[in-house]
C-alpha positions, -999 to 999 in steps of 0.1 A, spaced: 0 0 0 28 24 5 47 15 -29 12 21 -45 4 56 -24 41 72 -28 38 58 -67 4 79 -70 21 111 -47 47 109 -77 20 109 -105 0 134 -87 33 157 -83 43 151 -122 13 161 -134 11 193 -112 46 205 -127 33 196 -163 6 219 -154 25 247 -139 49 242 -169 20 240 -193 5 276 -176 39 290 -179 41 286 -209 11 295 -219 17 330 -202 48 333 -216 31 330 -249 3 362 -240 19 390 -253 27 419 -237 5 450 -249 13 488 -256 -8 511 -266 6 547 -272 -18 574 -279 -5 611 -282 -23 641 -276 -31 663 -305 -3 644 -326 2 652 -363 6 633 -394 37 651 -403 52 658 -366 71 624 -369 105 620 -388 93 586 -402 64 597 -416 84 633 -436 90 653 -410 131 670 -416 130 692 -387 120 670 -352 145 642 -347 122 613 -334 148 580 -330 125 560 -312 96 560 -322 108 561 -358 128 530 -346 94 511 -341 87 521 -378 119 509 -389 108 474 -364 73 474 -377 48 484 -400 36 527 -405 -2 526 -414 -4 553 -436 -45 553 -436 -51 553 -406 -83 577 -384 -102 583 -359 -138 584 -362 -149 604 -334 -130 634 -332 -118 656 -309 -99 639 -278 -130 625 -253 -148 605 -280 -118 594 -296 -107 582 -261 -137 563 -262 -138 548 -294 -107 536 -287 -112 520 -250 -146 505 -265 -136 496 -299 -167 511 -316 -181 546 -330 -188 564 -299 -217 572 -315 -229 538 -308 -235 552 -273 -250 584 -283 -216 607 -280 -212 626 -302 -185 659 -302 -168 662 -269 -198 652 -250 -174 654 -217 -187 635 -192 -213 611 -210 -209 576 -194 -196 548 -216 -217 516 -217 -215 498 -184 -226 467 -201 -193 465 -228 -157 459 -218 -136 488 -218 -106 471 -235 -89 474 -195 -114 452 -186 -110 427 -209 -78 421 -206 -78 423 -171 -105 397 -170 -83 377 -192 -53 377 -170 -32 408 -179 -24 433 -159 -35 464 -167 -19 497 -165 -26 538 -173 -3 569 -175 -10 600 -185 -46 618 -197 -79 598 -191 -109 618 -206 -131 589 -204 -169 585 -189 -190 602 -166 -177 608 -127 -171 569 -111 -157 557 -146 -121 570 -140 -92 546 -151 -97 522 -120 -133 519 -119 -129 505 -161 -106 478 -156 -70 499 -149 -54 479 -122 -24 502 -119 -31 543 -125 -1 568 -122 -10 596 -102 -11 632 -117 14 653 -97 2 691 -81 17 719 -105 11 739 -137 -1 720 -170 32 706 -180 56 715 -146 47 692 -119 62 689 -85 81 659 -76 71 639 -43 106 658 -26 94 690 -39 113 695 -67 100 708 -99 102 680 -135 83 678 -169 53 661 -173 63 637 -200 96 634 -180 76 617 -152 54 600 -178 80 582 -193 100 571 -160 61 561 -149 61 534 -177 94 520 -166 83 517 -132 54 496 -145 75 479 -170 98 468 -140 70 457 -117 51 436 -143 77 424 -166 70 388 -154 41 388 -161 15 395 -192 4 432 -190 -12 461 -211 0 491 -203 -23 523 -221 2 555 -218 -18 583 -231 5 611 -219 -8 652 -221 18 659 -244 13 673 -273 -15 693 -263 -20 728 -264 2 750 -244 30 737 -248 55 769 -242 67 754 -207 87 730 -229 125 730 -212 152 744 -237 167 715 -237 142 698 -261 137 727 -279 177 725 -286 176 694 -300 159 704 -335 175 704 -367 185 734 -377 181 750 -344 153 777 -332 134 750 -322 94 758 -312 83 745 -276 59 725 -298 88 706 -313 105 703 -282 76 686 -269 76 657 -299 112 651 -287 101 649 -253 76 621 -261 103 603 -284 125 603 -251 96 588 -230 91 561 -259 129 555 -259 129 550 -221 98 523 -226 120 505 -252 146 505 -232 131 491 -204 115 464 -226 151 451 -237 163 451 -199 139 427 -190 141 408 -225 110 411 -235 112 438 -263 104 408 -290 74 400 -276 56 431 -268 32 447 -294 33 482 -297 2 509 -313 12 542 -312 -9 571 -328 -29 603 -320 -59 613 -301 -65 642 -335 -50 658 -360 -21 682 -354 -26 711 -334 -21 737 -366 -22 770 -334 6 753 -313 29 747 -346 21 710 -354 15 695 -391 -1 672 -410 14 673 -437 12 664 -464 -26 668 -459 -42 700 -447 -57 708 -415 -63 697 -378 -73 705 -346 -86 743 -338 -98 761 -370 -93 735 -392 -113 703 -382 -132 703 -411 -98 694 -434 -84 658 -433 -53 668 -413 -82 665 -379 -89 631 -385 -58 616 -401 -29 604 -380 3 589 -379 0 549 -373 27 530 -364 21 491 -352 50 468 -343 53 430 -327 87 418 -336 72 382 -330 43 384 -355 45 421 -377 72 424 -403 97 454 -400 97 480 -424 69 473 -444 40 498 -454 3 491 -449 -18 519 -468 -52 501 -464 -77 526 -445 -82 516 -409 -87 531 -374 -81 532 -337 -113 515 -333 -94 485 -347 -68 484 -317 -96 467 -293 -99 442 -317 -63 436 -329 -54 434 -295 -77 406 -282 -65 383 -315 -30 387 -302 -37 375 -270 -61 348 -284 -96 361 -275 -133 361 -287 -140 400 -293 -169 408 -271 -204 423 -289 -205 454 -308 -173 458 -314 -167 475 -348 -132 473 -351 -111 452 -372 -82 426 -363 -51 446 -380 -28 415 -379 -38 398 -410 -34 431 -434 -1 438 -415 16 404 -422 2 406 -461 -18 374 -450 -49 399 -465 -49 430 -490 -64 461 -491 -88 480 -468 -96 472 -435 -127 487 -439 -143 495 -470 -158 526 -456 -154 547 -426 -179 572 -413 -179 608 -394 -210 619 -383 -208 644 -352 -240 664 -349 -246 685 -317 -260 716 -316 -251 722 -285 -211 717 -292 -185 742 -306 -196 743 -350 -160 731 -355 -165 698 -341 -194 687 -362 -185 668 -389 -203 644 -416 -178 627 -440 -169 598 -451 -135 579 -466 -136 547 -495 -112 538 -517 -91 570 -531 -120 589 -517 -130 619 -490 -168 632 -493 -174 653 -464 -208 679 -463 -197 718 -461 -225 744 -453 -248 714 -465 -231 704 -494 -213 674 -500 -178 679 -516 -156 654 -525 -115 648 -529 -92 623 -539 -70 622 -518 -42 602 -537 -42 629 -564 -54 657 -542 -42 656 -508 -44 691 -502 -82 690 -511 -79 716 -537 -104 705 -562 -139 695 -554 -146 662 -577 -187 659 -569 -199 669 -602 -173 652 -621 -182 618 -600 -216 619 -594 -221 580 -590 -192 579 -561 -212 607 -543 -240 590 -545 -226 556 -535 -210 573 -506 -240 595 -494 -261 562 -493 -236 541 -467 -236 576 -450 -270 571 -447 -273 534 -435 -245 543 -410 -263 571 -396 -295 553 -399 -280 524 -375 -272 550 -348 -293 557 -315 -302 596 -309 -271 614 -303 -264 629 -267 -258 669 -263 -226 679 -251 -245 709 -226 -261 681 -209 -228 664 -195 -202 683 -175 -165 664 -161 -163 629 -162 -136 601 -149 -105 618 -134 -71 607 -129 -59 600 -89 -41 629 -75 -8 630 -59 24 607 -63 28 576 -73 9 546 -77 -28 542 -73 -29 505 -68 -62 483 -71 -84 457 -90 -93 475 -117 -133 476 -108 -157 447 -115 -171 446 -148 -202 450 -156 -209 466 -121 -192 497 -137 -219 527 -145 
């Protein structure tokens, strides 16, 4: 009886360790997750993607490592509802937001994507800018287990926890270490969404500013350097611990450049302030990298959006997509598994009265083509031939307007009542002071 009950004890304790081996192996196979979303970033603010002045070494290193999506929107401009496409990986207008709408909850019956991959075993981090939901839907209470704190000072001059004074993006990007450090052992998916490079921007140290080609460099330029640093301290981190081949990286914009503050999107026209009616506001730089799975240095000009992230981020880790998701998994169109458009057509359609003029918008992108409505009339661009949006091609292609104004229509037809902006005020908040706010992240769907 004992030969027989140590024999079993020794079956039993083999098939634990082929478990635990089995589990570790499947969490070494989870990838770790990045998502990098920049405030007010332009299409032409990035040396990878034209830009002669700003050196940008990191970030154009993840180009060089990956693939630059060269079609690539947002649907619900400006920053809120483009944080919440994002984080929900639908139109925001799914949910009845529609321009800033600051303050409108999110759905508390649909995943932010913080909860799902917290609920699938990752944990889940946020620096920076949140902008999300109503008050009780900050970054904890939708699925952030870890949330850097946003130190006392000015917009971009923060006080340290020793009372010394340091840039924001300088504590962003130290922040992501720190989480790199703490989690490396584990899966994770980390959402840095730093303030930079929003508006007012002139507290930019001269040290950034000094680092431009050419010299007489802008505080706004500074401030892309000042991100590329953060990004290069992330990477750098990431190869410490050995895990840089195995971390997927998204980095892109909230908008369009901020034309006021001295960004660009060229080599398309317009962007955030008086020019959100011009491609530049909706078009950003796209940049996706997974040394693992995405070639390096390839090109992927099929049109797609940061609604897709949600969705291209749960096929890398292996999971169903949740309901009403509208996104697309990227991964197939990046590898050259699958050609051509993500989506065959992407919609605009921000209509509040009650929000600033500039920020309602009705347009929509297919094939070579922009049709967007001015002062109730539809005009429409190529924007292969025409990037600049110089000539308007609606009489000359009457059957592409009409083709476009009927998917307009079935979009818009598929919508809910949009919400006014005057009737929601705040919304989710970062935690205040230094550090780390540690917790679980919420329960979903408890979230409201």
């Amino acid at each position: 009886m004992s030969r027989q009950f140590l024999a079993l004890i020794f079956v039993v304790c083999c098939s634990v360790a082929q478990w635990e081996d089995v589990r570790a192996q499947e969490v070494q196979r989870k990838p770790k997750v990045v998502i990098l979303f920049i405030d007010d970033l332009g299409y032409g603010d990035l040396a990878c993607f034209g830009n002669k002045r700003i050196p940008t070494p990191h970030i154009d290193s993840l180009a060089t490592n990956g693939v630059r999506c060269t079609m690539s929107y947002i649907t619900n401009p400006p920053c809120s509802p483009s944080r919440c496409a994002l984080m929900t990986g639908m139109y925001a207008q799914r949910f009845g937001k529609s321009g800033m709408a600051r303050g409108l909850p999110i759905p508390g019956d649909h995943p932010t994507l913080a909860e799902f991959m917290r609920d699938a075993g990752y944990v889940t981090g946020q620096i920076g800018k949140w902008d999300i939901g109503c008050v009780g839907q900050g970054p904890h209470q939708r699925g952030f287990m870890e949330v850097a704190k946003d130190p006392p000072g000015t917009q971009y001059i923060r006080e340290t926890e020793d009372g010394h004074k340091a840039y924001l993006t300088d504590l962003n990007g130290d922040s992501m270490v720190e989480f790199v450090d703490r989690n490396a052992g584990h899966p994770f998916f980390l959402y840095f969404s730093p303030l930079a490079v929003h508006s007012k921007v002139k507290e930019t140290p001269q040290r950034y500013r000094d680092r431009i080609s050419g010299g007489d460099g802008t505080a706004y330029e500074g401030a892309v350097v000042a991100v590329d640093d953060a990004v290069g301290k992330l990477l750098a981190a990431l190869r410490k611990h050995g895990i840089e081949q195995e971390t997927l990286i998204l980095i892109t914009g909230d908008n369009g450049a901020n034309i006021e503050e001295g960004g660009t999107s060229k080599p398309y026209r317009g962007g955030k302030g008086k020019h959100t009616q011009q491609e530049g506001w909706v078009h950003t730089p796209t940049i996706i990298t997974w040394p693992q799975r995405v070639p390096a240095g390839k090109t992927y000009s099929g049109l797609m959006g940061t609604i897709d992230f949600y969705a291209t981020v749960a096929a890398a880790a292996g999971l169903p997509l949740p309901d009403r998701c509208d996104g697309k998994n990227l991964l197939p169109f990046l590898a050259g598994d699958l050609q051509g458009d993500a989506h065959e057509y992407l919609f605009w359609h921000n209509a509040d009265p009650t929000d600033a003029p500039r920020r309602n918008i009705y347009a929509v992108r297919w094939k070579n083509w922009r049709l967007i409505k001015v002062e109730d009339e539809w005009t429409l661009f190529d924007l292969i031939h025409d990037p600049k949006e110089t000539r308007n091609g609606a009489k000359e292609y009457p059957d592409v307007v009409k083709n476009m104004v009927e998917h307009y229509d079935q979009f818009v037809a598929s919508l809910p009542p949009l919400k006014p902006s005057a009737n929601y005020k705040g919304g989710g908040a970062t935690p205040k002071g230094w550090g780390w706010e540690i917790g679980t992240g919420g329960v979903f769907p408890a979230a409201q």
